[in-house]
N, C-alpha and C positions, 0 to 999 in steps of 0.2 A: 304505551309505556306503563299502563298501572299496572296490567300483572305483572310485572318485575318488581312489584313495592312488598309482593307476598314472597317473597323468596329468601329461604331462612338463613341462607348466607350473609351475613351483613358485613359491609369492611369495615377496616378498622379503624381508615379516616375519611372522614364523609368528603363525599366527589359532589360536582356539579352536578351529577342528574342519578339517579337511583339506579337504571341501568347500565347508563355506562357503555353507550354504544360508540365504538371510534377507538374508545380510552381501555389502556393497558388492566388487566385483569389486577385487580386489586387482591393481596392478603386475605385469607381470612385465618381466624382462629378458633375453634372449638370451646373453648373457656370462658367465651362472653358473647357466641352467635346465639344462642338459645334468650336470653337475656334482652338482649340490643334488639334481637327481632322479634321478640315477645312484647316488648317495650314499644315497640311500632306498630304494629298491629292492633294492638289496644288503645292508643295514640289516635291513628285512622280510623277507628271503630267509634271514637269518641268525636273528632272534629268533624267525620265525613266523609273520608277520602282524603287524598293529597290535594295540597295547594294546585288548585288551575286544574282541577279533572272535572270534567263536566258531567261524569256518570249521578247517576240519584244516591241521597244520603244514602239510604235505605239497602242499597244495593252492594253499596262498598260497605256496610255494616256486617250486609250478609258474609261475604267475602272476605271479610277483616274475623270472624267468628269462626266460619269456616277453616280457616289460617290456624287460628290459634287450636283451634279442638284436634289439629292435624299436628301440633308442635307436640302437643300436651300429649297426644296418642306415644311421642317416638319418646318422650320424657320418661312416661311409666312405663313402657316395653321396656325401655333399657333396663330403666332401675328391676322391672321382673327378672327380665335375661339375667341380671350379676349377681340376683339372690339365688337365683336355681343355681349358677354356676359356681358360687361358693358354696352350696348346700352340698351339689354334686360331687365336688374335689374332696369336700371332707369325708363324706360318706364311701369314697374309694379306697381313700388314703386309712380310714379306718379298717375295711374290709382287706385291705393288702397288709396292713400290719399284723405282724407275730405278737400271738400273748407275751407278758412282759414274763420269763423265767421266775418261778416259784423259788424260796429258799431250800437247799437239800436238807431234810429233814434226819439228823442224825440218831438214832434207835441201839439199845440196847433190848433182851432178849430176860424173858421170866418166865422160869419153867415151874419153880418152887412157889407156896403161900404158904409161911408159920410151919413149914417142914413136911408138907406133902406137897406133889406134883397136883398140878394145877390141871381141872378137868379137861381144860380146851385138849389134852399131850394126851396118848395113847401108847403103851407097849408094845411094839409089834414085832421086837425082838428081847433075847434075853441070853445073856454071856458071862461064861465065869472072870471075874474079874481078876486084876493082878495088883496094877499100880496107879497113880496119879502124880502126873509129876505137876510143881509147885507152880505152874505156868501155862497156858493156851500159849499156840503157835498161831491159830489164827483168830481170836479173839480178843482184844482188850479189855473184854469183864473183866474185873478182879476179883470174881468170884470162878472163872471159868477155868478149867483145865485141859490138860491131855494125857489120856487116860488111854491102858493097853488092858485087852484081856487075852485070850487063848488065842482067840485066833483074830482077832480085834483092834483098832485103833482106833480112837475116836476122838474128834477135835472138832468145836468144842463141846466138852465135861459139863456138867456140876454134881459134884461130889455130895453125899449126905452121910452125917454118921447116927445110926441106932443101935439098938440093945443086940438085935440080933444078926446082925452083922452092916456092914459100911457098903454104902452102894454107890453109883454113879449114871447120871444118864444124857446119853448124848442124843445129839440134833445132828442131822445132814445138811440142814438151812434152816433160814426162819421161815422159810415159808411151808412148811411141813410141819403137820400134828403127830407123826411116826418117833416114837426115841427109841432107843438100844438102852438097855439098865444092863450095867455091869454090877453084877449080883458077889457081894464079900467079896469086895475089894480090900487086899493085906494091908497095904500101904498108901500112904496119903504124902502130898509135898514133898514128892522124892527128888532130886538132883538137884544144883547150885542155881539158881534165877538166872537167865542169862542176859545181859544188856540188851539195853533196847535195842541198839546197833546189830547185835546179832541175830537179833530174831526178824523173820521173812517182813515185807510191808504186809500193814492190815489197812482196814479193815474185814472184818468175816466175810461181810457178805455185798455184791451190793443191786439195786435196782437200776435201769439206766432207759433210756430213749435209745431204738437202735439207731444209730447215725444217717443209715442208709431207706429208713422207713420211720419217723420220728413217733406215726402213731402209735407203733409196734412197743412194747416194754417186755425187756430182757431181765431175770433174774438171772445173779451171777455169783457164784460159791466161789471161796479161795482155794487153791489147790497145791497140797501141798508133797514136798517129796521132789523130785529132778522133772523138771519143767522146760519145755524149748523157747527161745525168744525172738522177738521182732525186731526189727530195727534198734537191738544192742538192749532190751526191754523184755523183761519174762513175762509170759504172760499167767498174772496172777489166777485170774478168776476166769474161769469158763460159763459161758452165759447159754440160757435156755429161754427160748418164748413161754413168756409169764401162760399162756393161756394154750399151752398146750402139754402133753403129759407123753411126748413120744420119747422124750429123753435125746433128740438130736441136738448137738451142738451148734451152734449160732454164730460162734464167735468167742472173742477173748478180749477181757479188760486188760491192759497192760502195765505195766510198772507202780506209780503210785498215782493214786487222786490230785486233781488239781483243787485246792480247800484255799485258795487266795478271797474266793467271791461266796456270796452267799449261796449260791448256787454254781453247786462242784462239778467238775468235769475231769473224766479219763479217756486216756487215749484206746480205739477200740482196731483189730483186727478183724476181720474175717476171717472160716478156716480156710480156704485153697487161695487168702492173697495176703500180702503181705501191704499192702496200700493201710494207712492208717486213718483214720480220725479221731475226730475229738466227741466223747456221748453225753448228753447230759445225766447228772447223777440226780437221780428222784430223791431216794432213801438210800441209808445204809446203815447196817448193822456193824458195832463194833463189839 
C-alpha cells in the first residue's frame, strides 16, 4: 500500500485508506492535486512514512523527496511550456500583421523661387506661346493654369510676367524635372472661372499601391479630354510603374479619391479588365 501514498492525484474527500482498493474511483481536481499532494509528501517526509508502515524512516524520506522533486519538475515545465507559448502566439500574430496604413500625404508642386525657375526644372522643350486661361483643369494650385501655344497644351501652367516678354512653364507630372516654357505669351486669365462643379475631379496627380502587387507603386497623371469608363466611372488618371520608364500603361485610377480616412483610397482598373479595386493612395498632388 505505500506507493499509492506517492501518487499526485489526491481526492477530494479523504477515504479510509489512501488507495482505495475495492472503493469506487474518487474525483479529482487539477486546482488543489498539486497542493494537497505536495502537502503530503512533505508531511511523510517529516513524520516518517504513513501511520503503520513498517518500511525505515530513512527510506520513506528518500521517497517522500523523490515525490516532491518529480511534482516540482512538472510545476516549472508547465509554467516554461506557457511562457514559450505566449511568447510564440505573440511573435506570429506580430509577424502576420499588416503595417498599420501611413497618412496620404497631400503635396503641392514649386517650380518658381522670387521669379526664376527653380534649378531642380530643366527646359527641354520650348513653344510659342498664345494664352492662359484664369484656371488649371487638372490642378488645384491657385497659382496653376492652362496654357495653349501653337501647337501646345499644357496643364498644369505657371505663368510669369517680365520685361521682355510673359512666359509660362508646364509639367507632365511631378515626378519629372523636363518643363515646356511657353515663350511670349499674349494673354494671361483668359475666359470666365468655371465652377467647381464644372471642372473634371482633381487631384493632378496621384501615387498609389498597386492593388494587385502592394509592393509595386504606381504613379498616376490626370488625363484630360474624352476619356472611356468602368463601372459608370471615367477613368481619371492613368498609372505607370514608378520604377520604370517604358511608358506602358498599368492601369487606371477611377472616378474620385476616397479622403474620408487619413489614408485615401481610389478605386483602380486594369487595362484588359474591367474587375475593380480599391489602391491605397501614398501621396498626391493637387
Amino acid at each position: 500500500m505505500g506507493p499509492c501514498l506517492l501518487d499526485a492525484r489526491v481526492k477530494r474527500t479523504p477515504g479510509p485508506t489512501w488507495c482505495g482498493i475495492g472503493s469506487r474511483r474518487p474525483e479529482w481536481t487539477s486546482q488543489d492535486a498539486y497542493g494537497r499532494s505536495l502537502t503530503t509528501i512533505i508531511s511523510m517526509a517529516n513524520d516518517g512514512g504513513p501511520s503503520g508502515s513498517n518500511g525505515s524512516t530513512s527510506s520513506w524520506k528518500r521517497k517522500a523527496l523523490s515525490a516532491l522533486g518529480r511534482h516540482s519538475g512538472v510545476v516549472i515545465s508547465g509554467v516554461i511550456v506557457a511562457v514559450l507559448t505566449v511568447i510564440l502566439t505573440q511573435a506570429i500574430s506580430q509577424c502576420g500583421a499588416k503595417d498599420p496604413k501611413k497618412p496620404t500625404a497631400v503635396l503641392t508642386k514649386t517650380v518658381f523661387s522670387e521669379g526664376k525657375l527653380l534649378a531642380a526644372f530643366k527646359v527641354t522643350r520650348r513653344e510659342q506661346g498664345e494664352r492662359c486661361l484664369s484656371f488649371s483643369v487638372s490642378s488645384e494650385d491657385p497659382e496653376a493654369r492652362r496654357c495653349f501655344g501653337e501647337n501646345f497644351i499644357g496643364d498644369p501652367c505657371w505663368p510669369r510676367r517680365r520685361i521682355d516678354g510673359d512666359f509660362a512653364v508646364c509639367l507632365s507630372s511631378p515626378w519629372s524635372s523636363s518643363v515646356t516654357m511657353l515663350t511670349r505669351v499674349r494673354s494671361f486669365d483668359t475666359g470666365d472661372t468655371p465652377s467647381p462643379q464644372s471642372l473634371p475631379v482633381k487631384p493632378w496627380a496621384l501615387e498609389i499601391r498597386n492593388p494587385n502587387d502592394e509592393s509595386e507603386i504606381l504613379h498616376c497623371t490626370f488625363q484630360t479630354g474624352v476619356e472611356f469608363t468602368v463601372g459608370g466611372q471615367r477613368r481619371n488618371w492613368k498609372c505607370l510603374r514608378a520604377d520604370s520608364n517604358s511608358g506602358k500603361i498599368e492601369g487606371y485610377a477611377l472616378g474620385k479619391p476616397d479622403s474620408t480616412q487619413s489614408s485615401w483610397t481610389v478605386q483602380f482598373s486594369g487595362v484588359a479588365t474591367e474587375e475593380v479595386k480599391d489602391a491605397e493612395i501614398v501621396r498626391v498632388w493637387r
